[in-house]
SEROGU-676792 format. One record per residue (C-alpha): x, y, z; residue in three letters. Coordinates in steps of 0.02 Angstrom, whole numbers. Example, Ala and Ser with C-alpha at 12.3 -4.5 7.8 and 13.67 -1.06 7.14 Angstrom:
% residues 2
      c1      c2      c3  res
     615    -225     390  ALA
     684     -53     357  SER
//
This chain:
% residues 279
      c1      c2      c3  res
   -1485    -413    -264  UNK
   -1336    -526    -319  UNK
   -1195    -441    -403  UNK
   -1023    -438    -459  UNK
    -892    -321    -376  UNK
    -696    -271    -467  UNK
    -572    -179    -350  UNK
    -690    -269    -188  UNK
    -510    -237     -69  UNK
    -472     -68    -113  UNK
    -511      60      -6  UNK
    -687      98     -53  UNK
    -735     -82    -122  UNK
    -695    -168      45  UNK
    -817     -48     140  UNK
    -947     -52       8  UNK
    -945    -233       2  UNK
    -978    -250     180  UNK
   -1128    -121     168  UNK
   -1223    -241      12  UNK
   -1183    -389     118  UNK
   -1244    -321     285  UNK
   -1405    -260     209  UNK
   -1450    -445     132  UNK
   -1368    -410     -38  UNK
   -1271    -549    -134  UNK
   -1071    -562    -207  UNK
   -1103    -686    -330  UNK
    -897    -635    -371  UNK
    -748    -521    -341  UNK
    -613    -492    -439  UNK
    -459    -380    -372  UNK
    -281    -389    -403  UNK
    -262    -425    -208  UNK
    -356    -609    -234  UNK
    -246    -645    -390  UNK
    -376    -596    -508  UNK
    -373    -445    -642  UNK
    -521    -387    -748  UNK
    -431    -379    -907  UNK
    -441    -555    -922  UNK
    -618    -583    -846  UNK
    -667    -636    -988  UNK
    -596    -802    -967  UNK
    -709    -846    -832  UNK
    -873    -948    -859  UNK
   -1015    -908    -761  UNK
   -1066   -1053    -649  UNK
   -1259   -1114    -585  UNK
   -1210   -1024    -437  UNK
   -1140    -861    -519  UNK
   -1257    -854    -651  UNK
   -1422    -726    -637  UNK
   -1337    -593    -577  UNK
   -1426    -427    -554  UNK
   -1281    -279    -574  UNK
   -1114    -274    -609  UNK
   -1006    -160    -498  UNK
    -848     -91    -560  UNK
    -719     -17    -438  UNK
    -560     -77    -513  UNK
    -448      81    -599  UNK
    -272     140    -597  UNK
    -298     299    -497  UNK
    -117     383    -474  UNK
    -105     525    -593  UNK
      70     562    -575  UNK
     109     381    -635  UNK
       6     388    -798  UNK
      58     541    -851  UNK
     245     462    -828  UNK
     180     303    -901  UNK
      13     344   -1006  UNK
     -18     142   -1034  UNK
     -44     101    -857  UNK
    -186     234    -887  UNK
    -242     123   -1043  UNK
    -198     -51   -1003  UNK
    -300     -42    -811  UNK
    -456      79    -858  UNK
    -483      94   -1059  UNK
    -446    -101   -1074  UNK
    -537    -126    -893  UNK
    -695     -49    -928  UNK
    -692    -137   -1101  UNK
    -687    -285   -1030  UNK
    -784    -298    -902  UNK
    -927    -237   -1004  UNK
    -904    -344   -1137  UNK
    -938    -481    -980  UNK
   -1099    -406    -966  UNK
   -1155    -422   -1142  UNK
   -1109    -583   -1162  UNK
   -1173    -653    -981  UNK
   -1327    -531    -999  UNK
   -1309    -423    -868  UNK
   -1408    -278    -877  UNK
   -1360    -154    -750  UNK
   -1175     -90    -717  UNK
   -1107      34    -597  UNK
    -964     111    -655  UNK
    -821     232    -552  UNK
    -745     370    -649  UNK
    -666     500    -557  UNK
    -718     691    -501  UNK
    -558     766    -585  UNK
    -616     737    -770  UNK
    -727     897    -720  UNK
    -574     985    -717  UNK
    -483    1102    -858  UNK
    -333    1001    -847  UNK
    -329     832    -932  UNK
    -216     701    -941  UNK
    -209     499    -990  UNK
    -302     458    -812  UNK
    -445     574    -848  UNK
    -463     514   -1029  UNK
    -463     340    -983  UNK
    -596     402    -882  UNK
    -691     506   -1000  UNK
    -673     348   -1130  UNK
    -748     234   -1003  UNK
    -909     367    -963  UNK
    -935     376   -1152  UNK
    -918     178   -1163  UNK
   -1059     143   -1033  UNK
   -1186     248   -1150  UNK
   -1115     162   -1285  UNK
   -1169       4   -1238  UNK
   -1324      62   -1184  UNK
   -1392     137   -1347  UNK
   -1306     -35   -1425  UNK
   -1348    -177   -1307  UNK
   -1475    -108   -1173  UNK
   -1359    -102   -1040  UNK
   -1420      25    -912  UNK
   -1289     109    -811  UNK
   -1239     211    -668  UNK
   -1096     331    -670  UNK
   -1002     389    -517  UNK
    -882     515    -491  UNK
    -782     519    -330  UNK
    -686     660    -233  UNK
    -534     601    -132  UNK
    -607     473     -58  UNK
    -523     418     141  UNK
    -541     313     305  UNK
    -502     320     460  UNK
    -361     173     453  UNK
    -203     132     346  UNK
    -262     151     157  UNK
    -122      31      44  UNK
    -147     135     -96  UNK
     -65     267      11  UNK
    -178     426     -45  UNK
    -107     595      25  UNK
    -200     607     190  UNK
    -140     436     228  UNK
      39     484     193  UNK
      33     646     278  UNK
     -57     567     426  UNK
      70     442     441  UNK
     221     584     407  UNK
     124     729     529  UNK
     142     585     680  UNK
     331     557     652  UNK
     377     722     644  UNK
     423     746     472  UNK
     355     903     333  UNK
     216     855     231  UNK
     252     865      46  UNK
     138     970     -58  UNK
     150     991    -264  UNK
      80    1155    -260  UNK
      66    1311    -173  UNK
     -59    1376      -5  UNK
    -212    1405    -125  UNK
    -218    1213    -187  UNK
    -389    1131    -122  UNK
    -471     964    -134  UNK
    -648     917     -82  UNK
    -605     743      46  UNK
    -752     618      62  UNK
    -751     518     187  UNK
    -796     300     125  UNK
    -953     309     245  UNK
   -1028     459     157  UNK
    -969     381       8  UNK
   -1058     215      27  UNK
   -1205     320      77  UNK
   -1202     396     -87  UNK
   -1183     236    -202  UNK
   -1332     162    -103  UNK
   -1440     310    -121  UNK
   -1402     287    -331  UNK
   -1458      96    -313  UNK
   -1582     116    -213  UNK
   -1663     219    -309  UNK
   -1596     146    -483  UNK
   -1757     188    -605  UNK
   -1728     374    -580  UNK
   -1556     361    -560  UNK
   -1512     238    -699  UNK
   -1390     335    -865  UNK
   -1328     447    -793  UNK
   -1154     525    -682  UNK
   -1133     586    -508  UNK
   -1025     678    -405  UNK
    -986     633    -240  UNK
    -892     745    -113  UNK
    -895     788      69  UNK
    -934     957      24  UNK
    -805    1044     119  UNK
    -692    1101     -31  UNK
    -522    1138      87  UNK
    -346    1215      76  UNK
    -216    1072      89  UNK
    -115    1191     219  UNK
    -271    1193     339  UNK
    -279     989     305  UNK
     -92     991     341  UNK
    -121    1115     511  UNK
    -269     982     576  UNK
    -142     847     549  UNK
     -19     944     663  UNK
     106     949     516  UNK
     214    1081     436  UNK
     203    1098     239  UNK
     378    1081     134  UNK
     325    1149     -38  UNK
     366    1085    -204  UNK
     309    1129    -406  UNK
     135    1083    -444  UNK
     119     926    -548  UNK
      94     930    -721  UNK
     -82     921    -800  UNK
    -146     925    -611  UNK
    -287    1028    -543  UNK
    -245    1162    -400  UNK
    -432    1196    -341  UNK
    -568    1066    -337  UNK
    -754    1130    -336  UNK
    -875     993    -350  UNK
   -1080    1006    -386  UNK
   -1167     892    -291  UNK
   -1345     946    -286  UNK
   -1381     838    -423  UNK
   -1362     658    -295  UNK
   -1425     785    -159  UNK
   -1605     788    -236  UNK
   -1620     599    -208  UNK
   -1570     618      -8  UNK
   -1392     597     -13  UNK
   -1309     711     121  UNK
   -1102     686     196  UNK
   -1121     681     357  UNK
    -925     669     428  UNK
    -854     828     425  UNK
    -671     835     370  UNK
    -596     884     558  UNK
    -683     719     633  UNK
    -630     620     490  UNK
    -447     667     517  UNK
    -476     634     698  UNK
    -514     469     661  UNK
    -361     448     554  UNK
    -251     525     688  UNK
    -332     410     815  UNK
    -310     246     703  UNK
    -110     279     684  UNK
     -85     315     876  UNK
    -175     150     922  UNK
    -206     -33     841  UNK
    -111      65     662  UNK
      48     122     740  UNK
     138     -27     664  UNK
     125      77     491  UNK
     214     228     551  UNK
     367      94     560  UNK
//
């Protein structure tokens, strides 16, 4: 399979990457703000011989802090409504039939803001150009998604990881009943390739991927070793997180890495080769 990857050095692109490439699978192109490139203006590039038949197009790239877009709602609209626009605009005009796109768990939630309908706009925008231009998708939905070493976009369990080893109280916008559902990136790369590989009963339609170990922050925050300081729960934010995921579960997909190992890991990473971060 040769395909085209946005967001391919974020957290769950990088790993992801790796997986298609170790199992014979071909990046034909990346684009991520980290190499200089941004998909709202991917549709400046030509395809290339060499870049040319590709077989899916893989969309990672999104704004993904909440807080921010609510603050600033075109961050929410410039990055994901424009994003997803453009890249599959790309498609139609290069042909590409298949695209994989990542929306987000939280637009299941009661509580919307500019980040969930960018999301909701860019779900509604895949079937779209289905119906339209016979571009068959794939829809993915992730829950807090973490690794066991430094994350840059500094998600909470990397912050609190980092804060639980120097001492220091872990912040939480809520109050002790506020849950999220962590997945850890090898789970979720299981996931994605279960979806692929089994694309022609997989193909228009949205999953949700979790770990399936919906948890209270203040028992994340007592495996880190860390004490909680609490603050007002953000606006337009969810305070439980209950995620279906018998739906990807029918096809063989089951988490493996319970949350306690995976914050093991984490601990482990920032007492050996990651200790430079908690500097």
């Amino acid at each position: 399979m040769r395909f085209i990857i946005t967001g391919s050095k974020g957290l769950i692109g990088t790993e992801f990457k790796k997986r298609l490439e170790k199992e014979g699978h071909e990046c034909v192109m990346e684009i991520d703000n980290r190499l200089g490139s941004n998909i709202i203006n991917i549709n400046s590039i030509e395809l290339t011989p060499s870049t040319q038949k590709t077989d899916v197009f893989l969309h990672l790239a999104s704004y993904c802090k909440i807080k921010n877009t609510i603050e600033n709602p075109q961050l929410a609209f410039d990055n994901n409504v424009k994003g997803v626009y453009e890249c599959l605009e790309f498609c139609r005009k290069n042909d590409i039939k298949k695209f994989v796109m990542y929306s987000s768990s939280r637009i299941l939630s009661e509580e919307k803001n500019p980040y969930t309908a960018s999301k909701m706009y860019g779900e509604y925008l895949c079937e779209a150009y289905k119906q339209c231009y016979g571009i068959e998708y794939i829809i993915i939905r992730p829950s807090t998604v973490y690794n066991g070493c430094h994350d840059l976009t500094t998600r909470l369990i990397t912050i609190w990881a980092i804060k639980a080893l120097k001492g220091e109280k872990l912040p939480l916008n809520g109050d002790e009943n506020k849950t999220l559902d962590f997945t850890h990136v090898d789970d979720f790369v299981d996931g994605i390739m279960v979806l692929l590989n089994n694309w022609y009963k997989t193909k228009n339609d949205a999953y949700d991927i979790c770990g399936e170990e919906e948890t209270k922050l203040v028992d994340v925050a007592r495996m880190l070793g860390g004490e909680v300081e609490f603050f007002p729960a953000d606006k337009c934010q969810p305070q439980k997180v209950n995620i279906d995921i018998s739906k990807i579960k029918s096809f063989g997909y089951e988490p493996k890495v319970k949350l306690k190992e995976g914050v093991e890991r984490l601990l482990e990473f920032y007492k050996g080769e990651g200790r430079k971060w908690l500097n």
